[in-house]
N, C-alpha and C positions, 0 to 999 in steps of 0.2 A: 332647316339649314343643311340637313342631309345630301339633299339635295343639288345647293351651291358647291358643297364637294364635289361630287361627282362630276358637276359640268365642268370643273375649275380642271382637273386629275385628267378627262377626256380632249379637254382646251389644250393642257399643255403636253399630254402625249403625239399631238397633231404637231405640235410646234416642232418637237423634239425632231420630228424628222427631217425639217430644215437646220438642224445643227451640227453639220459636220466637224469631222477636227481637219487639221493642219493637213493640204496636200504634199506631197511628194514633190518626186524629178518626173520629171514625162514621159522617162522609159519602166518605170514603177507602174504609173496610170497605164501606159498601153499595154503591158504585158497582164496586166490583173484585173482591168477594167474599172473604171471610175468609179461609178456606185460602189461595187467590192471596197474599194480602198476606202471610200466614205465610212462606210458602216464599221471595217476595219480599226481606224480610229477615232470612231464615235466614243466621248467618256459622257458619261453620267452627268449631269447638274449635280452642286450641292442640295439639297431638299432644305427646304426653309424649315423654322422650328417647330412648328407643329404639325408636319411630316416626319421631321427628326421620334418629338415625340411618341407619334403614333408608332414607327421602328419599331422603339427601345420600349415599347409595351406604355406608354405613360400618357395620362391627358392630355389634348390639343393643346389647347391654352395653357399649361406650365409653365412656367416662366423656366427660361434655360442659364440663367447667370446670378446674380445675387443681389441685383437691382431690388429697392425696395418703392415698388409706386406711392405715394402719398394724394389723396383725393382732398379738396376742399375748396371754396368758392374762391374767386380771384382775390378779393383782399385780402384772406389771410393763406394763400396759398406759397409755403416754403417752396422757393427756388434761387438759383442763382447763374449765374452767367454761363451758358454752354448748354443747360439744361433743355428736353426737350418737354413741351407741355401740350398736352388735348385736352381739347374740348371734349364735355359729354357726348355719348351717343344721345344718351336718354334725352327727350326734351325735357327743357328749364321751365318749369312753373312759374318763373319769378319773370319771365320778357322771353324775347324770340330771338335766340340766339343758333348760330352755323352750328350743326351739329358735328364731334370726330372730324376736326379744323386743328391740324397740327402746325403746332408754333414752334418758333426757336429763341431760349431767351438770351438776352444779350446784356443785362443787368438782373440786379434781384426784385428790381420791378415792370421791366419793357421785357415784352416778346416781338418778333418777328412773323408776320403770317403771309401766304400765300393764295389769294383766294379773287376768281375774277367775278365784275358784276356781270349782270344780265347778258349786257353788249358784249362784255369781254369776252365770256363763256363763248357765242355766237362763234364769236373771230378766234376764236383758239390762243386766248390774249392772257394775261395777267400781270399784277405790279405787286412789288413787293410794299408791306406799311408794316408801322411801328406802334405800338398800342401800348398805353398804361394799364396793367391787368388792375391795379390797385385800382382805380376811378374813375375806367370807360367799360373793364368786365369786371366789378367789383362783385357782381350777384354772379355769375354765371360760374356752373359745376366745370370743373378740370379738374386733370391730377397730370402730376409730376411724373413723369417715366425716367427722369435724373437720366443719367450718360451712361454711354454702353462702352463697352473693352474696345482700345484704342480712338477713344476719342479725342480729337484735334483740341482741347479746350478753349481758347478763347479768337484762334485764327479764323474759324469759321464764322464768329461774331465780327471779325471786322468788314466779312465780306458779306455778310445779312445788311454793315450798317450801309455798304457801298453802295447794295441795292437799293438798299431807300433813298441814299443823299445823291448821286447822281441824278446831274439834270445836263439837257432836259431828263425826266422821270423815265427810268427804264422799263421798256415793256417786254415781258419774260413770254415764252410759248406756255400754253398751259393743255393739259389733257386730262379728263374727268379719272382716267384709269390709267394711265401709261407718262403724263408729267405732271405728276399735280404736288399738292403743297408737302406729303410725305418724299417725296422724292428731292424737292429741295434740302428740306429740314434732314433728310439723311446726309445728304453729299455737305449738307455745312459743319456737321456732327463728325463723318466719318471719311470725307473725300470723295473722290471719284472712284475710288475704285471698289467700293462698300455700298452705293446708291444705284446700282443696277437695275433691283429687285431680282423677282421670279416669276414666272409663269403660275408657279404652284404654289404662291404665297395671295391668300383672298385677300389682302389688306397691301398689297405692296406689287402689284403687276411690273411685268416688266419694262421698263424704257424704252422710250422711243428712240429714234435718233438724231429729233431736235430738238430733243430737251437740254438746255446747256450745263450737263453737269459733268461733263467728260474731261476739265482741264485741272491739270495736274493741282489737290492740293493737301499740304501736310503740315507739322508743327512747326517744321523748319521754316516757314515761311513768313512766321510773325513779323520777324524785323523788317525785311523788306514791303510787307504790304502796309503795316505801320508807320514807316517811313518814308513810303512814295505814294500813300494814298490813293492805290492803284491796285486793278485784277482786272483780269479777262476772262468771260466765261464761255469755254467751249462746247461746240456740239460732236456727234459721232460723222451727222451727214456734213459731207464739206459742203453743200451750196449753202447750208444753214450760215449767214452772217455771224462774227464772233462778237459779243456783246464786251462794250467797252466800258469800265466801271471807274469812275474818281470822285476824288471827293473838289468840290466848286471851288477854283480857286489855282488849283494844284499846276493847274498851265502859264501861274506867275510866278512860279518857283523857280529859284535856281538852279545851277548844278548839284553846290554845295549846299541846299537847302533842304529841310525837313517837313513834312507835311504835318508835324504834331500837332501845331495848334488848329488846323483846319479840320480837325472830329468835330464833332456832336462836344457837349461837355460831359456826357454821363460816360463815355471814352476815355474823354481825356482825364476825368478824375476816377480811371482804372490805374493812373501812372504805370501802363506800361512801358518796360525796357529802361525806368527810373527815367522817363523824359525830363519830365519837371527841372532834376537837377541838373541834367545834361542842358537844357536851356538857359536855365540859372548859372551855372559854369563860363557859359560864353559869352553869356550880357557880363560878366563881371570882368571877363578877359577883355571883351572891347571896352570897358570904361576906362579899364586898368592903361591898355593902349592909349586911347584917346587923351587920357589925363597926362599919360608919358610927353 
């Protein structure tokens, strides 16, 4: 592995040199000369964690915050809504399963995965699906990486579920090394502005810039995307198409109308925002009307 170092460290020193910072006025640039002022305010990358590590004298792989992983096969494997889960590296003795296949769970038994077939791979394609770890990966090794500092909790699960219930079926860009299933499952976790990667991170490269994880999203956003059954997923390059995400249905809706009951039901018995009673509430005021 020595070695993957080294190329990774050499890779992104290369890169580093296409990263300038912020230009000036034009009479800055002429007087000092362009490159000059590039290099002038060139800052540093943050160095991913086990760069940090190695710094501060400490093993690669340490874990940097107080996250506790838990490992065990999919049907009894503790998780719950937001959490992220992988697949083994190691191969599974028990079937043939995607090896380091990161999911995002969106109840305490569905994850979210990102992963194209054959063809898809070809075409730089992907779709996003919904899986029962309990009783379609019931044998297959995972563990739990649970939620990292600032996590969106349950916002990014409504936008995994948008990917999958959108039809026709959305097909996502996909890249072995630069947009692949970690990179979704961060920007659902942490947003857009947390799912970049790094050059210098072996497990998290950096982004392309048509991978659509670049539009704005945060906590604040439950209620409206809850409510209008709706998101947009952006890319960095503008010719890249903006992917349009709803849930089946949501184009019969009124002004005044709510997209609650048009989830999934393992959603809708989240009683997010207390729906339930807010719907209950209004059937009773329109009977109460009606009966007036």
């Amino acid at each position: 592995m020595r070695h993957l170092y080294i190329a990774f460290v050499l890779v992104s020193l290369v890169s580093l040199v296409r990263s300038p910072g912020k230009e000036g006025s034009d009479s800055e640039a002429a007087s000092s000369g362009g490159s000059t002022k590039r290099w002038r305010n060139w800052k540093v990358p943050e160095l991913p964690g086990w760069l940090q590590n190695i710094k501060e004298g400490k093993w690669p792989w340490k874990r940097r915050d107080d996250r506790e992983f838990v490992k065990n096969i999919g049907k009894d494997l503790p998780m719950k809504a937001g959490d992220t889960v992988v697949t083994s590296l190691v191969p599974n003795p028990r079937g043939l399963y995607r090896p380091f296949l990161w999911t995002y769970a969106i109840d305490a038994d569905r994850v979210v995965y990102f992963f194209p077939g054959f063809h898809k791979f070809r075409r730089g394609t992907c779709t996003a699906k919904v899986i029962d770890i309990r009783t379609e990966w019931k044998d297959m090794k995972m563990m739990n990486r649970k939620q990292k500092k600032n996590h969106l909790n349950i916002v990014g699960g409504l936008v995994a579920v948008l990917m999958v219930e959108t039809r026709p079926q959305v097909i996502l860009p996909y890249h072995l090394a630069r947009c692949n299933g970690k990179h979704y499952v961060e920007y659902l976790s942490l947003g857009g502005g947390s799912s970049k990667g790094s050059w210098l991170s072996v497990m998290h490269f950096r982004v392309n810039s048509k991978c659509p994880v670049r539009a704005p999203l945060d906590a604040n956003m439950l209620s409206r995307i809850f409510k209008t059954g709706r998101f947009t997923l952006k890319a960095k390059d503008k010719s890249a198409k903006d992917i349009e995400l709803a849930l089946p249905g949501v184009e019969n809706l009124g002004p005044e109308d709510y997209a609650y009951e048009l989830w999934p039901k393992y959603i809708r018995d989240l009683n997010l925002l207390g729906w339930k009673e807010e719907v209950a509430r209004k059937k009773a005021l329109l009977e109460a009307g009606g009966a007036a």
